[in-house]
N, C-alpha and C positions, 0 to 999 in steps of 0.2 A: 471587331467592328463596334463604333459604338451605338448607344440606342437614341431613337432619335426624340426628342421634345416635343411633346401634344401640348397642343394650345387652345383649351375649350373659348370659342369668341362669345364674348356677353352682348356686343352689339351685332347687327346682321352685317354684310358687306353694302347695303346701299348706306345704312346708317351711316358706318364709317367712312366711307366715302364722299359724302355729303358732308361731314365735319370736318375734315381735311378739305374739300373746295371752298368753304368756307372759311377758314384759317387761312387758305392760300390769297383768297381775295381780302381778308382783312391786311396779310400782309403785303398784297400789291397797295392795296389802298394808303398806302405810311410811304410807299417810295416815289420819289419824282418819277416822270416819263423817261423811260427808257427800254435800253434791252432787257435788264434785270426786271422791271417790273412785269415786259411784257411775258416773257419766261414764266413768271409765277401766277401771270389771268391764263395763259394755254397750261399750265396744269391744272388751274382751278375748272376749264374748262373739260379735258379731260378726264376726269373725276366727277364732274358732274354726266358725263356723259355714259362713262362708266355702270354707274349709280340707276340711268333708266336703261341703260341694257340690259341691267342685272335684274331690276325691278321687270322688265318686258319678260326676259325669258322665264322667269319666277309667278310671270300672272297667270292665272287659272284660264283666263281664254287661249293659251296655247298648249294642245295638247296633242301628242304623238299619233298620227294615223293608228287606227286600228283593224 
């Protein structure tokens, strides 16, 4: 079997997230109206949405019953 590849992340997951929905909307912004463009604003949306789930469940006012 073989072993599998660690990947230490240098940015968090919203950060990356947020740079990817931004990239996605720079490049809807370059494409005429369409399917294709609109494909790439519902991932940029997606990803930003991503971003504050991640951000919510990661913020210090939600904490596990005790």
């Amino acid at each position: 079997m073989t072993e599998r590849r660690r990947l230490k992340q240098t940015y968090s997951l919203e950060e990356r997230l947020a740079e990817l929905a931004t990239r996605y909307k720079e490049q809807a912004s370059a494409l005429p109206a369409g399917a294709e463009r609109e494909a790439l604003l519902r991932k940029a949306r997606l990803a930003d949405t991503g971003a504050h789930i991640s951000d919510w469940l990661t913020s210090p006012g939600l904490q596990s019953p005790k």
